[in-house]
N, C-alpha and C positions, 0 to 999 in steps of 0.2 A: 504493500500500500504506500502510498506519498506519504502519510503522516510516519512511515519507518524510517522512511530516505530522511527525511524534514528533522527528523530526532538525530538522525546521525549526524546530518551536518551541524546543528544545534550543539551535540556534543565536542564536536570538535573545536566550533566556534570560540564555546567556553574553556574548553582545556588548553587554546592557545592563550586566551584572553587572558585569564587568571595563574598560568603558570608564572612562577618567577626563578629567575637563575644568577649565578653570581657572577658565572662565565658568558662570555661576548654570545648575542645572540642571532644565532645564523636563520639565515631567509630557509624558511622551511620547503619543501617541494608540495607540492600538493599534485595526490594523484585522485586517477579519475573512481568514486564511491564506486564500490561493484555493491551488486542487489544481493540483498542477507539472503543467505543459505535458503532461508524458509520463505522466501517471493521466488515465482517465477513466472516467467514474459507468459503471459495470457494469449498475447498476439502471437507467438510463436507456436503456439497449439489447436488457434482456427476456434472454432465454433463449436462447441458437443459438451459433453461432460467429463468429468476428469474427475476419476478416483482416488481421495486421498491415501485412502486407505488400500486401495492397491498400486497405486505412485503409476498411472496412467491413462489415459483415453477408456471410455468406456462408453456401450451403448443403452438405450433404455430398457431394454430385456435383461440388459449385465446390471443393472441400475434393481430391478426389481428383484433378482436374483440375490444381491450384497445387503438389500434391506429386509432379506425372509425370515431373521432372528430378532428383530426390532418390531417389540410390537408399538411404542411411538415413533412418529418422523416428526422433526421440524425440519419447514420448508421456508427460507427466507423468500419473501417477495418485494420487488421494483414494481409500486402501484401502477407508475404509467408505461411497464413492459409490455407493448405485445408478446417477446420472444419469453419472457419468462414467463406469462402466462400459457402460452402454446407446449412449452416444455413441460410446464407443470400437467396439462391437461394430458398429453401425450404419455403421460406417468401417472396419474390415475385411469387411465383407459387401459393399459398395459397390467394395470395391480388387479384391473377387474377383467381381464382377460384370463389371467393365472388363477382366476376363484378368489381374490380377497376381498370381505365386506371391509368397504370404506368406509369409518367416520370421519367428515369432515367437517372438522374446526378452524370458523375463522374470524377475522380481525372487522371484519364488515356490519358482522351484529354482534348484538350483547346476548345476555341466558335472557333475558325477555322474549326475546326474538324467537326462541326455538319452536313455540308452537306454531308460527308465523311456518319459520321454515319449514315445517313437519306436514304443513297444511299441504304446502307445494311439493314435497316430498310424495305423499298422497295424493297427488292428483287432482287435490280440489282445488286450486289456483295455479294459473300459469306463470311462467317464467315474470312477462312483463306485467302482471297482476303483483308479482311477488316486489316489484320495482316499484311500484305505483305504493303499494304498502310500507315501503321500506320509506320513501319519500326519496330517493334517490337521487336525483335532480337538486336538492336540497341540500341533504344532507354529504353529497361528495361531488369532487371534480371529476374525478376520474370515469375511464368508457365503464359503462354496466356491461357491455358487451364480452369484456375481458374476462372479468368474476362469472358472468351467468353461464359461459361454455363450462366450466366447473360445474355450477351447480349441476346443467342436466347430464354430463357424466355421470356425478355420483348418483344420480334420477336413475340414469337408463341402466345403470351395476347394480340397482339395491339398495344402495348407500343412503348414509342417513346425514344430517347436514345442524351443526350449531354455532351460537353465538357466541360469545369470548372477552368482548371487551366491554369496558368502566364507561358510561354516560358523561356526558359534558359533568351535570351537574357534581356527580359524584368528586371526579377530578380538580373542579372549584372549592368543592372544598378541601378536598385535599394539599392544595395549592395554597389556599388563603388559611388552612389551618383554624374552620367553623365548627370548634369542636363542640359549640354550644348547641348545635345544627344538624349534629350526627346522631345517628341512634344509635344502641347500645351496640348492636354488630357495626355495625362502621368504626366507631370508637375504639373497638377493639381491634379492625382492620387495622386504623389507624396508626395505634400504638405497635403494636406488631412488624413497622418496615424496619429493615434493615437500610441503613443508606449510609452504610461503610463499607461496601465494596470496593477497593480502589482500584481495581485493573475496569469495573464497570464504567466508575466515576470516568478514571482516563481517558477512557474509548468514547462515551460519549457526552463527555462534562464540555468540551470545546465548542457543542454545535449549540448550548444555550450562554454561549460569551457574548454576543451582539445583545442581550437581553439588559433591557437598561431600569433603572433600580430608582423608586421613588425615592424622596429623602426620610430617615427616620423608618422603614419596613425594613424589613428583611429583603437582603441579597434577593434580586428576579432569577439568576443563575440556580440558587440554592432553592427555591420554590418549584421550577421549573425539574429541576433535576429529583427535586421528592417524589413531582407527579410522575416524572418517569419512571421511578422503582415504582410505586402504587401502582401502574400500570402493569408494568411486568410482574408482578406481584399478583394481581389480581388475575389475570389471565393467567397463570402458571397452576393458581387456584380453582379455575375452572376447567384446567386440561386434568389437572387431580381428578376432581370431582367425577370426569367423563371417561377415567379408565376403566369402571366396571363394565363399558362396553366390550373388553377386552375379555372377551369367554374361552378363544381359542385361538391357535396360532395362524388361522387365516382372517385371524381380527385385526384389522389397522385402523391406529386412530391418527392420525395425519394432523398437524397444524400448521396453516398457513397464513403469513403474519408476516408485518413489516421486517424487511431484512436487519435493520439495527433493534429489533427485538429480541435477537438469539445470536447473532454473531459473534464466533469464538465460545459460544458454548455460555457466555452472560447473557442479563436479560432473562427469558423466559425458560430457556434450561437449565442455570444455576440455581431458579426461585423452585422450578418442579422438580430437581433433583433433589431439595431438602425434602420433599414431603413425600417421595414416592420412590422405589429403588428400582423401577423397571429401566428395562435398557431403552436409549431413544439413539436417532439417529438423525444424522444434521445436515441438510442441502441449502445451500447458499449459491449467490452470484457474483461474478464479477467481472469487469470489462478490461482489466490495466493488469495485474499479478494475480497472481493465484498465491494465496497464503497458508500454507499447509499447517498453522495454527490455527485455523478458523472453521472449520468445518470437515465432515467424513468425505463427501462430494459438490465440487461445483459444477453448478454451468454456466459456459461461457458463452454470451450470449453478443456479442460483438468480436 
């Protein structure tokens, strides 16, 4: 990733900067950064999937095959992908080819929603009934066209389909810290975050720096980044919740969720791996390196 390269040079910056000597100080050479052991050129590998965990190219029948002992997946997703939507649908069509019931969970509705989805699941509202419900248009930028090819996959396989994520409102107060405002189970949600992860912090404490701070509140950075554990927190709590789907080994519960949700195994797989020992299994993307820290399989979708 650029934020590795950006760390090295950073480090070196400082270690010239602050080094002191007693002996005359000679002009150093600078050579050209090579790419840490654990990047590699994305562009050099084309388009497909690439196996971390067997260190090459693979296809999506090999893809289904490497994920036959996991009975969760997280799947990171690029909201405004086509390519990573088409990949992912291409790999639920393939899971339901080989006989596995799909659960699919994801980042688009909340547990409200499930009856909603179960409806359309059932037969008794169509796709674009299911948008019109959803308020969709409203409620998001992105194509409904990308997400609903999923949906009637897991329609046309059997599969059953839910919701995942925290409401605005919930979030607000999370953010704003309404603890007057909570009920009793919120309260306790509340108290309950961890928000000392610092490898989590790291990775994505930088993308809430633009975040500008009244006078006299609390840090907008450090509100911003609560509601982001409460988020992943919360969804980890509902992939818990929806392992008892998991009856037999052609049970897959799949979650599909903003890529800086689970990247490197933080986020939503650090929060579900406290609460549950099942094995999961991690698909991310990427267009520039591949980081063999970050996930079991990517796809490279540029």
């Amino acid at each position: 990733m650029k934020l590795n390269i950006k760390n090295t040079i950073l480090a070196l910056t400082l270690a010239l900067t602050f080094s002191s000597c007693a002996k005359k100080v000679e002009t150093p050479v600078y050579e050209e950064i090579k790419t840490p052991q654990h990047l590699i050129k994305a562009k050099e590998l084309n388009k497909g999937i690439y196996s971390l965990k067997s260190a090459k190219k693979i296809n999506v029948k090999e893809l289904v095959k490497e994920v036959e002992h996991y009975p969760v997946i997280f799947v990171g997703d690029y909201h405004g992908s086509k390519e990573t939507h088409t990949f992912f649908n291409n790999f639920l069509q393939e899971l339901g080819k080989e006989g596995y019931k799909i659960n699919l969970i994801n980042e688009w509705f909340t547990p409200a929603h499930n009856k909603l989805l179960a409806s359309y699941i059932n037969g008794e509202i169509t796709l674009e009934q299911l948008k019109e419900k959803r308020k969709w248009k409203k409620f998001s930028i992105y194509q409904w066209n990308l997400v609903s090819q999923l949906y009637k996959t897991v329609k046309d396989n059997s599969g059953s389909l839910y919701g995942m994520n925290m409401t605005k409102e919930e979030k607000k107060k999370i953010s704003a810290k309404q603890i007057d405002q909570m009920s009793k189970k919120e309260k306790d949600f509340f108290n309950s975050l961890d928000v000392n992860v610092s490898a989590h912090k790291s990775l994505v404490g930088p993308y809430f720096n633009h975040c500008t701070s009244k006078k006299g509140m609390e840090p907008c950075n450090e509100r911003m980044y609560r509601v982001q554990v409460a988020w992943d927190t919360y969804m980890a709590n509902e992939v818990n919740k929806l392992t008892y789907k998991i009856e037999n080994k052609k049970d897959k519960l799949i979650v599909f969720v903003g890529a800086m949700h689970m990247e490197y195994g933080l986020g939503i797989p650090l929060r579900f791996s406290r609460l549950n020992n099942l094995p999961f299994y991690t698909i991310t993307n990427e267009d520039l390196y591949l980081d063999t820290n970050r996930s079991n399989s990517i796809f490279l979708y540029k």
